[in-house]
Steps between C-alpha positions, in 0.01 A plus 500: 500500500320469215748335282493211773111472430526459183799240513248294744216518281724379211594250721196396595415427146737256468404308757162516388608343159720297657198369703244518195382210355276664254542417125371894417792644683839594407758248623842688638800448346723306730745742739815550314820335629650852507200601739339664226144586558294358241135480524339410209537298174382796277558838751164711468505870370354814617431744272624317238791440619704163648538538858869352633436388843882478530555874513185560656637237819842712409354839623303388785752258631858542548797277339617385847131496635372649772598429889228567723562591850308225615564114583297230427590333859289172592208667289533255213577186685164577724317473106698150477452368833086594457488341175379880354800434298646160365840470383510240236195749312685786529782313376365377224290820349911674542638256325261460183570892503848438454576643861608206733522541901825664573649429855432810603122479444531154657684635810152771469228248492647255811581886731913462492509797282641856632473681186317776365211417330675642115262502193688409176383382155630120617254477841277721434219228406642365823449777723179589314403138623601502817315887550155344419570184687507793744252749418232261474526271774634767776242568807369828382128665525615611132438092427272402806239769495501620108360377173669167461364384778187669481413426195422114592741333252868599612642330222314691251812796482777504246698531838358152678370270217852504313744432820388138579815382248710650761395366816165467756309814530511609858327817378538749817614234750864597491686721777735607269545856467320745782409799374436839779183717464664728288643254223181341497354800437758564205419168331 
């Protein structure tokens, strides 16, 4: 479990660099035609040492990915159809990452798809995409009743200020995954 945390937050990175335009930080590397993971320009070091992020994604993620047992069903084409998530963006941020559309993720985003949602080094900036699209603008009190929109500026969060390149906020508007007592309770 914690392996899969620490993929995401690697993840995450990327798309935050991905999404940076600021001049002080590190611009990624662009994604390796062999689905290499490759995050930086110059890779940073921790105790001296150069950190590879491609073993690091190698020990937390396996070769063939991982299948969750889990569909995305219409969840994805409710994002498109509210304008939370628009196509042509999410298009275009995959592509200058070197990691075009596939069918599959097309057949995902307009609800045809019956597969398992699978997290490989090729989509996972797509499903990383597609999980905030969710996360952040699903009906929750997480969202509706908590700091972001407490704190009088919702688009003052890492989470909410960097998604407009990816769509229309709906931030908590969405019916898109119901949660019972109990996994609320677990979030």
């Amino acid at each position: 479990m914690l392996g899969g945390f620490v993929f995401v937050a690697l993840i995450l990175s990327v798309s935050y660099l991905q999404l940076s335009n600021h001049d002080n930080v590190p611009k990624p590397a662009a994604f390796l035609p062999s689905n290499q993971l490759s995050l930086f320009v110059v890779s940073p070091q921790l105790n001296g040492s150069q950190l590879n992020y491609n073993d690091l994604a190698k020990q937390v993620l396996p070769t063939n990915g991982f299948v969750f047992p889990i569909k995305w069903n219409k969840i994805a084409q409710q994002l498109v159809t509210s304008n939370a998530l628009n196509v042509s963006a999410l298009s275009a941020i995959l592509n200058s990452s070197g990691e075009p559309l596939t069918l599959e993720q097309r057949r995902i985003l307009n609800g045809t798809s019956t597969a398992n949602v699978i997290l490989n080094n090729s989509d996972a900036a797509f499903v990383l995409d597609l999980l905030w699209g969710v996360g952040i603008n699903n009906n929750n009190p997480i969202i509706n009743n908590g700091p972001v929109m407490q704190n009088g500026d919702p688009y003052n969060f890492a989470s909410t200020g960097g998604y407009t390149p990816l769509g229309n906020l709906q931030l908590g508007k969405l019916n898109l995954v119901g949660l019972t007592s109990q996994q609320q309770m677990d979030v």
